[in-house]
C-alpha positions in Angstrom: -19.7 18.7 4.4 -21.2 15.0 4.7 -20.1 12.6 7.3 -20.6 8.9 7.4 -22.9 7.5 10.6 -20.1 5.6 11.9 -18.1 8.3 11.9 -20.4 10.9 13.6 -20.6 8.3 16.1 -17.1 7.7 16.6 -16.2 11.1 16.8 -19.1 12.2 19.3 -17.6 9.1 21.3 -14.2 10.7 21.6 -16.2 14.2 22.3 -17.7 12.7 25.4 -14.5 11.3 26.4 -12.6 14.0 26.2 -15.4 16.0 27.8 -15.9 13.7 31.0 -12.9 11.7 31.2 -10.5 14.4 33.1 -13.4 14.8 35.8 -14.2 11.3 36.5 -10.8 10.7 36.5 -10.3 13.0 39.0 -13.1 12.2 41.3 -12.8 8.5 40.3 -16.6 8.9 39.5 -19.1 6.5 38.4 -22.4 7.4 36.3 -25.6 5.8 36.6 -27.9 5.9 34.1 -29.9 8.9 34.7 -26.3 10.6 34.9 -25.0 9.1 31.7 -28.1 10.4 30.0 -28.0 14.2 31.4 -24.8 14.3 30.1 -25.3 12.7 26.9 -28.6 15.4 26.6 -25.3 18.1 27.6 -23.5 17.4 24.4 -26.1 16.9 22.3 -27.3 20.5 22.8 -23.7 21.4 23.1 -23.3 20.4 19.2 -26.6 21.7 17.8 -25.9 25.2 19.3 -21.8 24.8 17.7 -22.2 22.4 14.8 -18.8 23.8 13.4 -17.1 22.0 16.4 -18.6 18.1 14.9 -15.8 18.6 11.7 -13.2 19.8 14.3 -13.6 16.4 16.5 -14.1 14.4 13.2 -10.7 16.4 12.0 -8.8 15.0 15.0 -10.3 11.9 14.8 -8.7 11.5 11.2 -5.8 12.8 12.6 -5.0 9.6 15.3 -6.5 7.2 13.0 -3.9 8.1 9.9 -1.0 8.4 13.4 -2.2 4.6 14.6 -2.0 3.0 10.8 1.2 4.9 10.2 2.7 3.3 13.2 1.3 0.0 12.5 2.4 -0.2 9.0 6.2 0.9 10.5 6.1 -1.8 12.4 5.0 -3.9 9.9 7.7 -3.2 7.6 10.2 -3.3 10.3 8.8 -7.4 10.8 8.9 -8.2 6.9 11.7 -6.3 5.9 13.7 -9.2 4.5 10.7 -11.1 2.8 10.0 -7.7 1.4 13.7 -6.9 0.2 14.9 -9.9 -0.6 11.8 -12.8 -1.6 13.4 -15.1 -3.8 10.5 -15.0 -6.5 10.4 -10.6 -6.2 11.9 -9.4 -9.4 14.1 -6.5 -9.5 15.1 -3.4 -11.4 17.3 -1.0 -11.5 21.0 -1.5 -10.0 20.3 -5.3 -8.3 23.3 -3.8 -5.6 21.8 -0.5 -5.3 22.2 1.3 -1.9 18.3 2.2 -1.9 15.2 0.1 -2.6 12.0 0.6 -3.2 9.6 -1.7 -3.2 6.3 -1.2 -5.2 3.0 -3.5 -5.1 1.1 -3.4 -8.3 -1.9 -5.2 -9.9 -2.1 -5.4 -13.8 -5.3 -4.0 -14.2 -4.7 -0.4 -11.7 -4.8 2.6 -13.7 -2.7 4.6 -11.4 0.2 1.6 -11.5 -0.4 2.3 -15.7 0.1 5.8 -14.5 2.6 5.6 -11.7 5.1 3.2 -14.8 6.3 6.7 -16.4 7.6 8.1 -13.1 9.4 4.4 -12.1 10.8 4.1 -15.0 12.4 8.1 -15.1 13.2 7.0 -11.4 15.5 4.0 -12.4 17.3 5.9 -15.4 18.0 8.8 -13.8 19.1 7.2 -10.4 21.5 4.4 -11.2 21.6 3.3 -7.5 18.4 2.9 -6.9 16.9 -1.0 -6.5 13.3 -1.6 -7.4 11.4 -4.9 -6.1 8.3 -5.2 -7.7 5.3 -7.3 -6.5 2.4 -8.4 -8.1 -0.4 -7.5 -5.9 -3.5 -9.1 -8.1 -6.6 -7.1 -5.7 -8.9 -6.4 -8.8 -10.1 -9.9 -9.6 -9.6 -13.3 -11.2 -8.6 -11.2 -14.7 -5.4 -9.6 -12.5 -4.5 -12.9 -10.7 -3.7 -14.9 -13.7 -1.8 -11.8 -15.2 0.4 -12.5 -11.9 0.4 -16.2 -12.3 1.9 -15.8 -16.1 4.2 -13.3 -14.9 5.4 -14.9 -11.5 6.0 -17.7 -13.9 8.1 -15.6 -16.8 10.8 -14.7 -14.0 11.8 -18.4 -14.7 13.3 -17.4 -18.1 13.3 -14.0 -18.1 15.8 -11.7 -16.0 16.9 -8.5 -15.5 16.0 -5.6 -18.1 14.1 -8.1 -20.4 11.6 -8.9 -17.5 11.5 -5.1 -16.5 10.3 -5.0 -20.5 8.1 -7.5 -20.1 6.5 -6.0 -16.9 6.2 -2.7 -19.3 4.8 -4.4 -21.8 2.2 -6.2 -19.8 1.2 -2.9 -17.5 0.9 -0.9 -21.3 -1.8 -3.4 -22.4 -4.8 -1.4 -23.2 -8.0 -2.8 -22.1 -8.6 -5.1 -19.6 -5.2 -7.8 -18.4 -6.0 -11.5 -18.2 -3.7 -14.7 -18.8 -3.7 -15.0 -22.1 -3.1 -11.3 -23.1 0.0 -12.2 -20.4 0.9 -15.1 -22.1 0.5 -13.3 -25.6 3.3 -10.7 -24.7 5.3 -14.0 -23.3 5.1 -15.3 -26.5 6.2 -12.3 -28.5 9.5 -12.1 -26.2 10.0 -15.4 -27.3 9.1 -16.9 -24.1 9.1 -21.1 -23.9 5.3 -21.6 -23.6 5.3 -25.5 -22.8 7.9 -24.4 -19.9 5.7 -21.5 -19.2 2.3 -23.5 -18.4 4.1 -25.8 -16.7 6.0 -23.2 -14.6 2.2 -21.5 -13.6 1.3 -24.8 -11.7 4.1 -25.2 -9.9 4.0 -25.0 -5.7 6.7 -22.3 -5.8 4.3 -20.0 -8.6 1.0 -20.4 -5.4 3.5 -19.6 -2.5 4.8 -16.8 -4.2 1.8 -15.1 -5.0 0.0 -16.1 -1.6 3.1 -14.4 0.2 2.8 -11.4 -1.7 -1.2 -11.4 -0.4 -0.1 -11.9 2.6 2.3 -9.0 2.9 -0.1 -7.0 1.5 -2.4 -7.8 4.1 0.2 -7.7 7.1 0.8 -3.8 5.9 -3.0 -2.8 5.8 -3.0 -2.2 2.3 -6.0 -1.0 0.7 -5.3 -0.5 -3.0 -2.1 -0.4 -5.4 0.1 1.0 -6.1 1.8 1.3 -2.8 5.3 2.0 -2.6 7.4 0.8 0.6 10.9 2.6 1.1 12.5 3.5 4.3 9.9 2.5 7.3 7.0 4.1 5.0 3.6 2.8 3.3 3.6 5.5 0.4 -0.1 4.7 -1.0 -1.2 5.8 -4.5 0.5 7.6 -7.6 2.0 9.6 -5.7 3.6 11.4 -8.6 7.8 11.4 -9.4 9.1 14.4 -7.4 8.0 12.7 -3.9 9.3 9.4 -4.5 12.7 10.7 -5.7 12.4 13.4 -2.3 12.0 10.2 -0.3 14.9 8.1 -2.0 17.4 10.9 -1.4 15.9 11.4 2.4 16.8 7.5 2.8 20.1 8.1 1.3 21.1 10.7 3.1 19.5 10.2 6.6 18.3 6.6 6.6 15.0 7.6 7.0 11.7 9.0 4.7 12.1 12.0 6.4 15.1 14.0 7.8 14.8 16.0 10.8 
């Protein structure tokens, strides 16, 4: 097994501390140098002679990172729950009134969101109470950002199932997403275009799509998709049976997971 430098350091770090913290706690002790040093020399031998024990610290290390950005992203979602329920620009699928909602951020261009679209789509057929928010999340480049711009601007004529088509349309693309291959499945659903390019440089087009980068960035997330529901961060395709586990959790206990 490789580990990175930084995180052999961090985790021989948190080996020291766990290994003199308790007793300088105890005797409120303080090292000087040539202490810090013997004791530094202590673990280093310590590890050579049981190398097995670096993976169990870097293990546990893993373990209270994952627990800290869990909590944070909670807490995070907890702060922009109505921005991310109820945005004004977020389109929605599914039952608008439905007594669940899951929120997904997507970019254009993300294979797994092209692979995550079949399990969303059985997930609003065969659950007619579910409510889907869908936000364009354009973190693969300028191709993916002006996919969003053309589609932030589409929800001005399009609604309901004919923009969840469009979004379909758009995420089936094969080959690489920009504006114009946007704009050419706009066009085909018979989209105004002179409204359309106008609609792209409007105020409310930017500040849409810089609050969705801004969520984004207030829940620490790293790629797409990433699907919110309950007080979770679900990152990844995840596949369909977990996401529909985690809808009827919400339903039934309010939370991802029932105790």
């Amino acid at each position: 097994m490789r580990f990175s430098l930084l995180t052999t350091c961090q985790a021989l770090a948190l080996l020291g501390t766990l290994a003199v913290a308790p007793a300088a706690q105890a005797q409120n002790a303080v090292f000087n140098e040539q202490q810090k040093q013997a004791i530094g020399e202590v673990v280093r031998d310590y590890l050579l002679q049981n190398p097995e024990l670096l993976a169990e610290v870097i293990g546990e290390l893993e373990k209270r990172q994952a627990e800290a950005q869990r909590t944070a992203q909670a807490s995070a979602v907890k702060e922009t729950q109505q921005t991310l329920l109820n945005a004004p620009h977020s389109f929605v699928a599914g039952n608008p009134s439905g007594d669940v909602t899951l929120v997904e951020f997507f970019d254009y261009n993300c294979g797994y969101c092209k692979k995550a679209l079949g399990d969303l789509q059985t997930l609003i057929k065969s659950d007619p109470k579910l409510r889907v928010v869908l936000k364009d999340f354009p973190v693969l480049g300028p191709d993916s950002v002006e996919a969003s711009r053309v589609a932030l601007a589409v929800k001005n004529q399009l609604q309901g199932q004919k923009l969840f088509d469009y979004h379909v349309k758009v995420l089936e693309t094969r080959g690489r997403v920009n504006g114009e291959r946007a704009m050419a499945v706009a066009k085909e659903m018979g989209v105004d275009m002179a409204k359309l390019q106008k609609d792209m440089e409007s105020p409310e087009q930017r500040t849409a799509l810089q609050e969705n980068m801004a969520l984004g960035d207030k829940l620490n997330l790293t790629g797409t998709p990433a699907f919110i529901i309950g007080e979770v961060v679900i990152p990844g395709a995840v596949g369909l049976e977990p996401l529909k586990q985690v809808v009827d959790n919400v339903r039934s206990c309010g939370k991802a997971t029932c105790g």
